[in-house]
N, C-alpha and C positions, 0 to 999 in steps of 0.2 A: 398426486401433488400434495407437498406439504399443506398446513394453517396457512393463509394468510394474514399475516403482521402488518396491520392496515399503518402500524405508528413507525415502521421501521423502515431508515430508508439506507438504500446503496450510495457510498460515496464515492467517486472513482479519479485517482489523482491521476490524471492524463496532461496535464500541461510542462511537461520537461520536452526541453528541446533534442532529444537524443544526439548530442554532438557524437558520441562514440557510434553509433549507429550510421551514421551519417544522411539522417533526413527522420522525417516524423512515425515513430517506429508505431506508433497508435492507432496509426489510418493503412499502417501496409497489412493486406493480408497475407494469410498462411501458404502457403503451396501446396496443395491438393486439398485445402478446405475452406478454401476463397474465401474467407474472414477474419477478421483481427481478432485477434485475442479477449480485448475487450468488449468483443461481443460471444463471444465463446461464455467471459465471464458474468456479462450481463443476463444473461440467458438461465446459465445456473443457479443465480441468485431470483430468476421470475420463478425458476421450476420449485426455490427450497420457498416459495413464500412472498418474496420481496417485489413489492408491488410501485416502485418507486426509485427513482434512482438521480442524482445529481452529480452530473460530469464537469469537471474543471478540466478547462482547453486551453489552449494555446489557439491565440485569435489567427492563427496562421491557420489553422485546420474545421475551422468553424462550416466552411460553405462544402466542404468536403462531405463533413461529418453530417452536414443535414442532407447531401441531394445524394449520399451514396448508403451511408451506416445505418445512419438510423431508422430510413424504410425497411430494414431485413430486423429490426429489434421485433418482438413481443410487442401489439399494438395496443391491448392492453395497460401496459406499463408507460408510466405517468415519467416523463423524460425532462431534467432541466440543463442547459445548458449555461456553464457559468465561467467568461472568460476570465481566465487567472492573469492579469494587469501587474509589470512591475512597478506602476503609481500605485496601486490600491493599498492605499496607505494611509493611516489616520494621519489629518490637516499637517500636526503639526510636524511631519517627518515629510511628508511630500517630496520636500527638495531633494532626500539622500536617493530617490530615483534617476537623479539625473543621469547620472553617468554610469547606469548600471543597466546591462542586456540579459543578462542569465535571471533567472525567475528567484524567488525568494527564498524554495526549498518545500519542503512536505507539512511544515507548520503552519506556513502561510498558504498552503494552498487548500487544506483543510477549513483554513479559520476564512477560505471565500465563500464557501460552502454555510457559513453562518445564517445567513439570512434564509436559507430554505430549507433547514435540519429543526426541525421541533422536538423530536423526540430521539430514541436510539437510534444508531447507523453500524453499519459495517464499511470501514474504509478500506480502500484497494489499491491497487496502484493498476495503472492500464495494461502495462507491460507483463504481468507476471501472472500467468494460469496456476489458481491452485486446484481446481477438481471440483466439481459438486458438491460433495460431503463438507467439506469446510463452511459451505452457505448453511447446512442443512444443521450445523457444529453449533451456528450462532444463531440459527432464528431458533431452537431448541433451546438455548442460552435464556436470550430475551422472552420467550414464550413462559419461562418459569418466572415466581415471583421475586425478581432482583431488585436491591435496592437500587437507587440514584445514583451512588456510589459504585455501584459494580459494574464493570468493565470484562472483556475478555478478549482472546486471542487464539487464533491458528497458527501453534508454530509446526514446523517440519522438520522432523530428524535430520539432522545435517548432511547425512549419508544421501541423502533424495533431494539434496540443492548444489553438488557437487558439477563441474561443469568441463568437458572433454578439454576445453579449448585453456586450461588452465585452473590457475590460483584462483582463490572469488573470496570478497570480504562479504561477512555476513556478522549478523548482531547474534550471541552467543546468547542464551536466558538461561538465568540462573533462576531455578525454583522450587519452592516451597510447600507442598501439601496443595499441588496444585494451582496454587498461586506468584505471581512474577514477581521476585525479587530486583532485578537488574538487570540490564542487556548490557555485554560487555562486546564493545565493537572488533572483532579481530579479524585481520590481514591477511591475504594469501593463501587461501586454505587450500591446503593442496595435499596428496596421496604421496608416501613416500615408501621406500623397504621395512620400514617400522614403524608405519601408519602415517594416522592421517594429524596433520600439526599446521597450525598456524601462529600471525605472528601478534600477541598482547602486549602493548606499549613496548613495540620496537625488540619484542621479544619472542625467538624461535618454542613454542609451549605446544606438545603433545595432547590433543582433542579425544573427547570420548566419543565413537562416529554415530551413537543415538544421541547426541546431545539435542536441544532445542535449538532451531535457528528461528531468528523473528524473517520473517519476508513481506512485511506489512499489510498485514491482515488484522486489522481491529475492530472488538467491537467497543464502540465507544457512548455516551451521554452525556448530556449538556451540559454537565457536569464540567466536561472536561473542555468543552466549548467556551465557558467563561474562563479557566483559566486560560486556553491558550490565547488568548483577546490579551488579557494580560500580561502575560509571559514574553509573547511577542513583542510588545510594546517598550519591556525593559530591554529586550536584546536591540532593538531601536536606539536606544536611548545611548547605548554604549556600541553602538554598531564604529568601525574604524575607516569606512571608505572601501573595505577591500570588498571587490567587486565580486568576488567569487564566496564570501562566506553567506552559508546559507542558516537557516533556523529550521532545522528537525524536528518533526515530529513526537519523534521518541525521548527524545532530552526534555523533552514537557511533559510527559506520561512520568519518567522517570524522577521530574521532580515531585508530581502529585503522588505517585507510591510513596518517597519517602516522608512527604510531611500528613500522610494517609488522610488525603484528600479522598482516592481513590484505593478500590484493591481492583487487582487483573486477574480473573480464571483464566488458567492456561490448558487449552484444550490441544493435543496431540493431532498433526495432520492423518488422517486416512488417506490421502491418495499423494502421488506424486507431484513437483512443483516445476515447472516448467516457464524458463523465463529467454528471453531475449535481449543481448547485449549489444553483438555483432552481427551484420545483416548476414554473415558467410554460415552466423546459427538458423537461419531462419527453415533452410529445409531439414534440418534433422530434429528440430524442436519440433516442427509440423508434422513429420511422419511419427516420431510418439505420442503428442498430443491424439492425431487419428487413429493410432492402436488405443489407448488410452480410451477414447470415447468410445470405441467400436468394443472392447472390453468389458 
């Protein structure tokens, strides 16, 4: 078993309502390994190290997630659960919940996770298996002497997030000696007689298939905790009522790279990415995932 990183904690964005999934794709398990993912990936993260972990839910899955999930976690491991609220909103925006059902996005759902993040974290999303090695990518990371400023990331060749069932948009990364330059969001990727292309501001553009894809895996510091406190508050400020715009994550990394707040080490995935959209994926992501482990 790796060090463990007493200061390092797992963040796991689990509160998206999977409308395309159609019900809570967080608490269903696998088929032939009668657990959720996010406990596949919770697991990974006790073996590389990570003694700690804080779960942002959807209050719908809360009484689920205590009398079924979390007695099969590592008992070891120090568990918070922290419902993601579409009020949890500083005072003076409050009201712009009123009329809003869909959650705020992966920026606010991070910045709930504030109060219980002291030091470094790796954030996750619930839905998406990346493999062992990715945990073992960033407690390596943080076990070396990084400034406060430093940041990193597991991305996945793009060829290993490709999906039977079709096109997939994924955030492109552009990088530098190692380091993240930009994620450039592109559309539909998909395999053609002349490879693989998708589509950049509404444009058909030719892919390089080891390119980087981001799948939200970061490691992050408080650093970056302050600004998105801040950052979110501006998109508040100019928010327009549409009930569906959310506040990203990544658009807040991406401002702190360019005003070099922060820099991002970009670490190449080792193992395969494995994610769930559609419940009709649920048994063939399960039978790889099982080869996969058994491997």
């Amino acid at each position: 078993m790796a060090t463990e990183q007493k200061n390092l904690t797992l963040v796991v964005l689990a509160g998206g309502l999977g409308s395309r999934f159609g019900g809570n794709k967080q608490i269903t398990p696998l088929p032939k390994l009668a657990r959720t993912i996010m406990e596949l990936s919770i697991e990974d993260a006790f073996s590389a190290g990570i003694k700690q972990a804080v779960l942002i839910i959807n209050k719908s899955v809360r009484a689920e997630l205590e009398q079924t999930i979390l007695p099969r976690l590592p008992k070891t491991m120090h568990i918070t659960l922290v419902e993601q609220s579409i009020d949890m909103l500083p005072s003076e925006f409050k009201h712009l919940a009123e009329h809003r059902t869909k959650p705020w996005g992966t920026g606010h759902a991070l910045l709930c996770a504030k109060p219980y993040v002291t030091g470094p974290a790796v954030v996750i999303t619930a839905d998406d298996y990346y493999g062992p090695n990715a945990y073992k990518q960033m407690v390596e990371h943080f076990s070396q002497s990084q400034g406060a400023s430093s940041m990193a990331m597991v991305a996945f060749p793009i060829e290993k997030t490709l999906s039977e069932q079709g096109g997939v948009n994924r955030g492109i990364c552009e990088v530098e000696q190692q380091s993240l330059k930009r994620v450039t969001e592109t559309l539909n990727i998909h395999q053609t007689e002349h490879g693989l292309v998708g589509e950049i501001e509404g444009k058909l553009q030719p892919l390089d298939r080891h390119s980087l894809a981001s799948m939200t895996f970061w490691g992050i510091t408080p650093i970056l905790m302050a600004k998105l406190e801040n950052d979110f508050n501006k998109f508040l400020e100019v928010y327009d009522s549409d009930v569906k715009k959310e506040y990203y994550l990544p658009n807040c990394i991406q401002t702190c790279i360019e005003n070099k707040h922060v820099s991002v080490r970009v670490y190449s995935a080792v193992d395969f990415w494995f994610g769930v959209t559609f419940k009709k994926e649920l048994e063939s992501v399960a039978g790889k995932i099982y080869e996969h482990r058994q491997g």
